[in-house]
C-alpha positions, -999 to 999 in steps of 0.1 A, spaced: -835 350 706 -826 373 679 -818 412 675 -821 437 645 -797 461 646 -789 492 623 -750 497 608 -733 526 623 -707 524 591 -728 518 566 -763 536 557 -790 513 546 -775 484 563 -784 461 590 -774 432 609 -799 404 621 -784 382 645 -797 352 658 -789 330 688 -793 289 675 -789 265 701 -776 242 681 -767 243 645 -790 215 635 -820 239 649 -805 264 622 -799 238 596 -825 214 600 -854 228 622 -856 260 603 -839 261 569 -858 228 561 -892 237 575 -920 245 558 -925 278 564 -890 284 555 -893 271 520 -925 294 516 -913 325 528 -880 316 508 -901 313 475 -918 345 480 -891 366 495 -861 359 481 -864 372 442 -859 407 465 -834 403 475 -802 413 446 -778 406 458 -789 382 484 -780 394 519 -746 377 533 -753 350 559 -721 346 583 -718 321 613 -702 335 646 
């Protein structure tokens, strides 16, 4: 599960939260997939500065 929601503090900000069931889904399952590694390749140059990525 995961939720988008828009910063009340900051304009232009957001916060994507998503709900792992484990961390080696995260880890493992998604940062190592596939797809991952695609959409990382063609997304990421867009990102500057890249978006900070906290675990809760």
């Amino acid at each position: 599960m995961h939720q988008l929601k828009k910063c009340i503090e900051k304009e232009n900000k957001h916060i994507l939260l998503v709900n792992w069931e484990t961390i080696e889904d995260h880890e493992i399952g998604f940062r190592k997939s596939g797809e991952y590694q695609e959409w990382k390749a063609l997304l990421h140059h867009f990102n500057d500065p890249f978006p900070a990525v906290k675990a809760l």
